[in-house]
N, C-alpha and C positions, 0 to 999 in steps of 0.2 A: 114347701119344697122348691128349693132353686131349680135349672138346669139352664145349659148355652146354646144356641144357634149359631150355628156359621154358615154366612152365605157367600160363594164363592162365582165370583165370573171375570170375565176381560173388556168389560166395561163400566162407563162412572154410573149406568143404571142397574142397577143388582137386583135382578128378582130372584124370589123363591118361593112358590107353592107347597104348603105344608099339609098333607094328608099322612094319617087323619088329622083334624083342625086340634089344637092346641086350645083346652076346656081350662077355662082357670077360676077356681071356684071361689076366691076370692081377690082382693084390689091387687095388681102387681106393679112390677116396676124393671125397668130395662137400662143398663148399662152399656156400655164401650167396653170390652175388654182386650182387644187385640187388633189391628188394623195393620197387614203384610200387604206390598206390593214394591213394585222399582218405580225411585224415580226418573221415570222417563217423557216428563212434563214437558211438553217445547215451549220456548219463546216465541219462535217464528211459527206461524203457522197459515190460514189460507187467510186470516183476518187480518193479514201482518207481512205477506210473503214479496211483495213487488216493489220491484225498484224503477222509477222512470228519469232516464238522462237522454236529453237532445230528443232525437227521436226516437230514441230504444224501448223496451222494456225487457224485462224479463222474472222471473221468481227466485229467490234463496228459498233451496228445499226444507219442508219441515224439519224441524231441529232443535236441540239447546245452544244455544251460543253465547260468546262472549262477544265484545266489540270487537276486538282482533278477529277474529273468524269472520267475524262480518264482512269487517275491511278487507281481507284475505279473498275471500269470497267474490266479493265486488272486483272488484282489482282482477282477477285472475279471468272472472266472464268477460269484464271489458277490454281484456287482451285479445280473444276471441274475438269478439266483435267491431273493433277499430284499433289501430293505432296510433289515431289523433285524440284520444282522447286521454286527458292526466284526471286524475281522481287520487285523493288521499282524506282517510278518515281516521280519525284517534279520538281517544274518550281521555277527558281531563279527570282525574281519580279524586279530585281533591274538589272541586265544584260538580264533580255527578251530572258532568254535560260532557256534549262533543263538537269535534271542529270537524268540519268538512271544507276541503276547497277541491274549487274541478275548473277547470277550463269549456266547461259546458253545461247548461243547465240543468238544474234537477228538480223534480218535482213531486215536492211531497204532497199535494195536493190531489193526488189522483185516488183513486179506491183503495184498499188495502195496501195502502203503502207501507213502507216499513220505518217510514218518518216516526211516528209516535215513540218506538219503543227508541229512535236515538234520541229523541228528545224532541223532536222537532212538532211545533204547530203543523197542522193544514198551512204550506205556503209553499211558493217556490224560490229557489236559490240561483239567483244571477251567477254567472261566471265569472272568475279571476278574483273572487273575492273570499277570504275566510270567513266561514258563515257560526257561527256559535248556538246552540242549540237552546233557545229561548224557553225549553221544559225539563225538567231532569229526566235523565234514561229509563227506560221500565226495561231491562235487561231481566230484571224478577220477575214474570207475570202473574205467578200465583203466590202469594204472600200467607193465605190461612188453607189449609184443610177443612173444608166443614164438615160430616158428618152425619147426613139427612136419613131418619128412619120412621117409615109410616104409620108404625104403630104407637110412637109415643107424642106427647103433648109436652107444654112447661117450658118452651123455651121460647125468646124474643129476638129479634133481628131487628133493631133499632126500635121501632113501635106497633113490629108486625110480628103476630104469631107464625113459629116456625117450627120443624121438627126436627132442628140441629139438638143431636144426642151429645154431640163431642166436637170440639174443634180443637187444631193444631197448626202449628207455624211447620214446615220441612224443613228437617236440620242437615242434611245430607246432600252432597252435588249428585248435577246430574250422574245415572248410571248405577247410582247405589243404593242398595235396599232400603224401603223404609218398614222399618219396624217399629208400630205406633204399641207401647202400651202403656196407660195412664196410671200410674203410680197411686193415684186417690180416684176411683173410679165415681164420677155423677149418674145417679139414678135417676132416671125421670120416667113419670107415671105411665104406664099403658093402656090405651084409650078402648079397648075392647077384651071382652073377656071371654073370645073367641079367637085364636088366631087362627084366619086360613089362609095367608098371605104375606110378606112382608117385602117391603122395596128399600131399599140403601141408594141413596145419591149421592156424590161426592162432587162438590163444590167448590168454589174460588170463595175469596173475599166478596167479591161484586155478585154473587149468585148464580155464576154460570157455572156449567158442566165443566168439570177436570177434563182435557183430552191423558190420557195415561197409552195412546198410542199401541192399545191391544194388550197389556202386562195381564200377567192373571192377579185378580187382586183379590185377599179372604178379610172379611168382617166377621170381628168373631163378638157375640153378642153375650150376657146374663142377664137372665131374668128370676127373679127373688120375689117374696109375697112384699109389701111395704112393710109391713113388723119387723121384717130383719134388719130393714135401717134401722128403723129406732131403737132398734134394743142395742145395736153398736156405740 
């Protein structure tokens, strides 16, 4: 006998306590069959958010952005803050870097700067000069979905055991729903033949926590005896 789980909350750690425990009298197996939430993924975020020119600093708020928003952004605080100061930034579309010039120094070089995601090293950038971005933009930060559920085994992360059920690339911009559901669903084994528990993580490429910014997100789960693969 099959049947599905869905565990729903507004964060990338999903728990769910099951009473009474889930008794499975024989080998099972566990699927992906549904995965809703928005994307509402920022690029900038606190690891990411600070800008430092001359003597300033200040943060761009959590967010999706593009380069122009960036630029936009920058530009418009440091109206606020001086009027001596020229700053201009643009992304070159065609080499995946950016040019900055300022009439004042900038420093990517300080803590969570926002250097990395325009391309730039740990460095700082002299004045009156165009500076070209010696790394390409990470404007994308999260590139896969992963999928993490604690009851199952069978899967690998390079040459490490992992409990990636499912993963996926996001195909849809910022603000709009994702609606995950896998056309050829992968089963993998269920490592107890109790369940009273189960936890959903949702992951980057690099194995960190998704921020999703509060969305409510539902993982919808099946679970089947191993015979029913095979017999397909």
């Amino acid at each position: 006998m099959g049947f599905t789980l869905t565990v729903n909350g507004t964060d990338s750690i999903l728990n769910t306590n099951i009473f009474p425990p889930i008794s499975l009298k024989e080998e099972y197996e566990c699927g992906l069959i549904g995965l809703q939430t928005y994307n509402s993924i920022p690029n900038v975020d606190k690891d990411n958010q600070r800008f430092f020119i001359d003597y300033y600093e200040f943060e761009i708020p959590v967010g999706s952005y593009e380069i122009d928003d960036i630029s936009s952004f920058i530009k418009a605080k440091l109206a606020t803050i001086s009027k001596d100061i020229e700053f201009d930034l643009k992304a070159n579309n065609n080499t995946l870097q950016c040019e900055i010039i300022s009439n004042k120094t900038i420093y990517f070089d300080k803590p969570n700067s926002v250097g990395r995601l325009l391309g730039f090293s740990s460095v700082q950038l002299p004045p009156n000069r165009i500076h070209t971005s010696d790394l390409p933009v990470e404007i994308i930060k999260v590139n896969t979905i992963r999928v993490d559920c604690s009851i199952i085994e069978g899967s690998y992360l390079n040459n490490k055991k992992t409990h990636t059920l499912h993963e996926f690339s996001p195909t849809v911009a910022p603000g709009y729903k994702i609606n995950e559901v896998p056309r050829n669903v992968i089963y993998l084994p269920v490592t107890s033949q109790e369940i009273r528990s189960i936890t959903i993580k949702l992951l980057d490429q690099n194995n960190r926590l998704i921020n999703f910014r509060g969305e409510n997100i539902s993982v919808r789960l099946h679970l089947q005896p191993k015979y029913d693969s095979l017999q397909r």
